[in-house]
N, C-alpha and C positions, 0 to 999 in steps of 0.2 A: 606627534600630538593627535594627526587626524584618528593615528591608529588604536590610541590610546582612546579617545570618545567610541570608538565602533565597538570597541573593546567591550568597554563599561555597558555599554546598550545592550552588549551581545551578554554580558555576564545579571544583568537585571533580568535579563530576560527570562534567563535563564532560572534565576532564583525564582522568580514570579514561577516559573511550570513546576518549580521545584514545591511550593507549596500543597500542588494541588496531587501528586506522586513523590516519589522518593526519585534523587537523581542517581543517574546511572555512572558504572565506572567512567566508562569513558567521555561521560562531560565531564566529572572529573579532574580526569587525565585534559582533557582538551583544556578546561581552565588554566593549568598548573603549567602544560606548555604555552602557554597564550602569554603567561605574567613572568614564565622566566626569556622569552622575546624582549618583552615590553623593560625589564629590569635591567637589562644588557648597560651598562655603563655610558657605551659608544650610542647606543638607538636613544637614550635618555638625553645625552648631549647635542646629537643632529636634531632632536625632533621639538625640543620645548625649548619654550623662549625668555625660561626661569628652572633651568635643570637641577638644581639645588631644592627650590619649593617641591617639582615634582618628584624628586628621591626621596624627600619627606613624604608625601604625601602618598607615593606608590609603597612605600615602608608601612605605614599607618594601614593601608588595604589589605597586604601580608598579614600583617598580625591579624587584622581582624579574621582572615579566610584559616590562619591554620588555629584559632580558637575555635572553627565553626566546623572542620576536615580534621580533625585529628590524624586520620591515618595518613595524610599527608604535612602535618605537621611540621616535622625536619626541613622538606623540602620550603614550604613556605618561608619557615626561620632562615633557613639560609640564603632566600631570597632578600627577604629584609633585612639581614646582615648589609648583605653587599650592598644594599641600598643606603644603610646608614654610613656605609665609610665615605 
């Protein structure tokens, strides 16, 4: 859970400089590693104290990132897959 808030802080953050530049490959790349951690089945079950709510909810995040990343698209989808099962 802690990791999941650092996450999100790290990933606003990021959007926010993203307005003021175009973002680069490798934030990215560092996003899409960040959320397939965080998506892990087992990291989703140890870490939250409603793992059900948050596979929804880290599902919901997916879709919104690979409407916004196309080129990573798949990856996202397939993230939120495994989140919905």
């Amino acid at each position: 859970m802690m990791f999941r808030v650092v996450f999100v802080s790290v990933c606003s953050l990021m959007h926010d400089r993203s307005r003021e530049r175009t973002e680069t490959l490798s934030e990215s790349i560092a996003r899409i590693n960040a959320y397939k951690a965080i998506a892990s089945p087992s990291y989703i079950s140890l870490t939250s104290r409603d793992p059900i709510l948050e596979a929804f909810e880290l599902n919901e995040d997916l879709e919104d990132h690979a409407e916004r990343e196309p080129e990573f698209k798949d990856d996202y989808m397939k993230l939120a897959n495994q989140c919905a099962k």
